[in-house]
N, C-alpha and C positions, 0 to 999 in steps of 0.2 A: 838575660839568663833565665831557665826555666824554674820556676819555683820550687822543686825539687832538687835541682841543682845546688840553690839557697839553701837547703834542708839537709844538705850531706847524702843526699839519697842517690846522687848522682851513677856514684860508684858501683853502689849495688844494682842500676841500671847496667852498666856496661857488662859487668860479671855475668847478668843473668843472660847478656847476647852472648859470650861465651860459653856462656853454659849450652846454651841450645844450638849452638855449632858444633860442640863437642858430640852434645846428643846426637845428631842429626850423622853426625861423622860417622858415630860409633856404631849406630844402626841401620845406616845406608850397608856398611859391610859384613851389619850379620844378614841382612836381608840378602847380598851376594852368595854367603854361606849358603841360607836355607834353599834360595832357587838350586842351586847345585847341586844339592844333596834330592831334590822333592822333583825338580824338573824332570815331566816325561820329556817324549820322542816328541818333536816336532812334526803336526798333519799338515798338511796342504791348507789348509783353512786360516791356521796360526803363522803359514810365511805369509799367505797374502795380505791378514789384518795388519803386519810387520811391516811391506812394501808401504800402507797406508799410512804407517806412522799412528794407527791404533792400539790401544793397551789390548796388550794379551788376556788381561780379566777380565775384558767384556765376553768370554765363551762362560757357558754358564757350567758350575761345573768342574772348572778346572781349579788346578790348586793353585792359581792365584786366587781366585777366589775364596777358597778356605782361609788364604791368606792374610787377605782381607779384612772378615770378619774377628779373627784370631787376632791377628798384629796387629795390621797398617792402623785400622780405624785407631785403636786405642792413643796408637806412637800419633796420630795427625792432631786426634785430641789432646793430648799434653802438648803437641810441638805450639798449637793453637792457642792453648790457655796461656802459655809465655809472651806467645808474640804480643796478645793485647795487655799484656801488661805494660810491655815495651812502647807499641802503639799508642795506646794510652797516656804515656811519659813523652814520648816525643812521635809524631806523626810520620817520619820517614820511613820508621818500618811500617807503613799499610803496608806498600806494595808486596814485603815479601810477608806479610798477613794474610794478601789476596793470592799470593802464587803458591803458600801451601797450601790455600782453600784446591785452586785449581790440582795440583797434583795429587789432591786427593779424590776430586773427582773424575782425576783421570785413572788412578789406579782400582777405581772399584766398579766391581761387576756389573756391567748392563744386562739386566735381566726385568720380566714384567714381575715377578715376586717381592721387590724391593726397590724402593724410593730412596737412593740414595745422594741424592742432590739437593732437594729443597729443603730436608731439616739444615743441611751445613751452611747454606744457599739465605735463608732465614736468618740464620745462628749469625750471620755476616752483617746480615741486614739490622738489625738491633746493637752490633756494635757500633757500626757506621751513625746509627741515631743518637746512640748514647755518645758519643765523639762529637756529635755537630757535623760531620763530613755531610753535610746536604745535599751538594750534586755527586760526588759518589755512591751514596744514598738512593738518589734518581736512577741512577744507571742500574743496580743494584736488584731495586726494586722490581723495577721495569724486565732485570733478567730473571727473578723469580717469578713473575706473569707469564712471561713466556715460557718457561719452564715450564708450568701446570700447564701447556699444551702440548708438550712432548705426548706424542701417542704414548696409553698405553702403560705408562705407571700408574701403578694400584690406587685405587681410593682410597682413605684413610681408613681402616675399619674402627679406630678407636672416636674419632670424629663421627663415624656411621652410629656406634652405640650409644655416645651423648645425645644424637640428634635424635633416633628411637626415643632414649628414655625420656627426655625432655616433654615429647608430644605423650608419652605413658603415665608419664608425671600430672600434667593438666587433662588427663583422660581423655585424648582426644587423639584421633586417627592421622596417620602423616600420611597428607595427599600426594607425597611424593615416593613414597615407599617404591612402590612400585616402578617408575620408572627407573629409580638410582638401579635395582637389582639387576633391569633389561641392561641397565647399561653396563655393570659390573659380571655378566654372563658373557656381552659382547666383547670386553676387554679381556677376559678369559678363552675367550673363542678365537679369538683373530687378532693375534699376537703375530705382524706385520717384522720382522726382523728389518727389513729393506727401507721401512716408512721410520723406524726409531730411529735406525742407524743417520738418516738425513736429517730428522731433528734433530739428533745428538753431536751429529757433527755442525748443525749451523748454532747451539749454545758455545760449542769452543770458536768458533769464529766469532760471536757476537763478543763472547768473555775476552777476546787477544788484543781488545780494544779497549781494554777498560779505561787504563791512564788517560788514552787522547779525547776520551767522551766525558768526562768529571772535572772539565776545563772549562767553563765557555762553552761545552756544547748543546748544554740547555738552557732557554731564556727562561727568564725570570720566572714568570708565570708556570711553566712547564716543574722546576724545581719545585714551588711552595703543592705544586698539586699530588704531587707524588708525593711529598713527604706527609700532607692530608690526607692520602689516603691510606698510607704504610699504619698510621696511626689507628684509622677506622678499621680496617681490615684485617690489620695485624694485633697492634697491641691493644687495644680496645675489646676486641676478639678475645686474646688470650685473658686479660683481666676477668671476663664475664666466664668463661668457660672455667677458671679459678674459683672463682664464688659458687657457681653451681659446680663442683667437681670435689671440693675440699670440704665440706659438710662445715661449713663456715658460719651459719648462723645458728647460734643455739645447738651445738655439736651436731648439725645436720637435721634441718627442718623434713627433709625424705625420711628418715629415719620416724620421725616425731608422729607423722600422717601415716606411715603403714602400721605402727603399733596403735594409732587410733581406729584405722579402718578394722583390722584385725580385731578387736577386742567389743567391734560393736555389736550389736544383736540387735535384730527386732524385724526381720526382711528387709521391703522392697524400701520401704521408707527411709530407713536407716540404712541404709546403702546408697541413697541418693545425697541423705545428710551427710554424710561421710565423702561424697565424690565431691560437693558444694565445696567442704571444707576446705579440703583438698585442694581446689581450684583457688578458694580465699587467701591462705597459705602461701601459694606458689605466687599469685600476682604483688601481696606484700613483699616478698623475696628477689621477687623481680624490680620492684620500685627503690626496695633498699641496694639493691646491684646496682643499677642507672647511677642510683644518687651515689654511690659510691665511685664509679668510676665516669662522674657529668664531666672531670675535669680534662678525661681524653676527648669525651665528644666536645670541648667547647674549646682545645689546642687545635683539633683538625678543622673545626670552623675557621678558625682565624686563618689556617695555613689554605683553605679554600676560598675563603674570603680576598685576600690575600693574590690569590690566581684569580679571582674574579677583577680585581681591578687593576691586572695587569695584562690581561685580554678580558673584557666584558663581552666578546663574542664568538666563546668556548664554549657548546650547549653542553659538555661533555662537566664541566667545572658546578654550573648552575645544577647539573641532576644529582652529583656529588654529595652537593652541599646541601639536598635539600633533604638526599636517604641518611645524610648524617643527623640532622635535623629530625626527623621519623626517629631515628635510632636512638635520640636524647629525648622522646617523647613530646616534642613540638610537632605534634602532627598539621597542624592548623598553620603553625609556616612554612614548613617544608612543600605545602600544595603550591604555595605561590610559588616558589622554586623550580617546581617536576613542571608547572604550567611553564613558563618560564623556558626552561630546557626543551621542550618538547613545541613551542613557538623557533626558537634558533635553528632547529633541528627542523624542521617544516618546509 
């Protein structure tokens, strides 16, 4: 019996799955309403995406799309924060967890303006971890990588400003500037409808598979690697961008260094002492982050460690393991590692 079960809590489980049938009831047929009322003329364009068994909100534009942003998202978000409750309490509702993830991205707008996939696509992937679902996890994972190759969805612009300020913060030039903008002009430029459309339709073929792929269809090694790297690249990620984004040390050490810069005087000298500081500042800040979050870099160690010795000749596990290593400040073992990887790979 589930420990909740034991708890009395049982009951208030089951209610809450009535409840959100009810919901789901009750708003499937105002959403019949509102099409009825808001539905234009049908073009030539909208029977064919029909024949294909494609959502009519992928036209940009239309008022499913208003739709969308107004309703659906909100109703997918509450239907979503239930289910993992439920999920959570007993694991038979993933699946309809992952089938309202899906009809949510099937009813929202395909357009290059808007990324609506990988925050939900994410959002998934983090419950999955915090469940222990491991090889659902894998599969998961694995589908928000591919995801970030769908042509053609936008680059994060809030993720672009951190990474500006960060290199403005240590007074130093990002050698990458330049490129991201070439590539963010070309993404604005040549906006491929034909080339999304084949991406987007082989994420719902890869997603129609989920159940039979989170079975046995990763071996051993393949699960602990993904889920090393969900943690390096995901949550580990998120922790540090926390620290630096929430003015978290000392109500915000950026704050602390521009009222120092600010208030110095004396020229060139004292604008250099001031830039030092500056720098001084930020590398403490950055050592108190690490050491604050060493305990992600040293769970995806284990979990790549872990895939090393369940295939010791994956040169892909070894390079992993060794940028997680750099990333925890073991720079001096991670060399043996990238060596290592780049010998396998040879």
């Amino acid at each position: 019996m589930n420990i909740h079960e034991k708890n009395g809590h049982g009951s208030n489980y089951k209610m809450l799955a009535q409840h959100i049938e009810m919901f789901k009831s009750a708003f499937a047929s105002y959403i019949e309403q509102y099409k009825s009322l808001k539905k234009p003329a049908k073009t030539e364009t909208e029977e064919a995406l029909k024949k294909t068994g494609q959502p009519l909100a992928c036209e940009k534009g239309s008022t499913d799309g208003v739709l969308f942003d107004e309703l659906l998202s909100n109703y997918y978000r509450t239907v979503i924060s239930a289910l993992k409750k439920l999920a959570g309490f007993d694991k038979k509702y993933i699946p309809e967890l992952v089938e309202t993830y899906t009809e949510l991205w099937k009813s929202a707008p395909k357009n290059k303006e808007k990324d609506y996939i990988s925050p939900y696509l994410l959002d998934l992937c983090k419950f999955l971890y915090e469940t222990k679902e491991s090889e659902s996890l894998a599969f998961f994972y694995n589908l928000l990588i591919y995801c970030r190759e769908i042509p053609f969805l936008p680059i994060n612009d809030e993720q672009e400003k951190l990474l500006a300020e960060s290199y403005a913060q240590n007074g130093e030039e990002d050698p990458f500037a330049g490129f991201r903008n070439e590539r963010k002009e070309r993404t604005a430029a040549g906006f491929d409808e034909g080339l999304f459309d084949r991406a987007y339709e082989k994420f719902f073929l890869i997603l129609s598979g989920w159940d039979e792929k989170t079975e046995g269809y990763y071996s051993k090694d393949e699960i602990c690697f993904m889920n090393g790297l969900f943690i390096l690249d995901e949550i580990a990620d998120y922790a540090y961008k926390f620290y630096t984004t929430a003015n978290y040390f000392n109500g915000g050490s950026a704050n602390k260094i521009e009222i120092e810069i600010d208030n110095k005087s004396g020229g060139m000298d004292a604008d250099a002492s001031a830039v030092n500081k500056n720098k001084i500042e930020y590398t403490k800040r950055d050592e108190e982050i690490n050491r604050k979050i060493s305990f992600l870099y040293e769970k995806a160690l284990r979990y790549f460690n872990r895939s090393i010795r369940y295939n010791p000749n994956n040169p892909r596990y070894y390079y992993e393991y060794a940028r997680c290593l750099k990333n925890s400040g073991k720079s001096d073992e991670a060399e043996v590692f990238f060596k290592k990887a780049f010998e396998l790979n040879g």
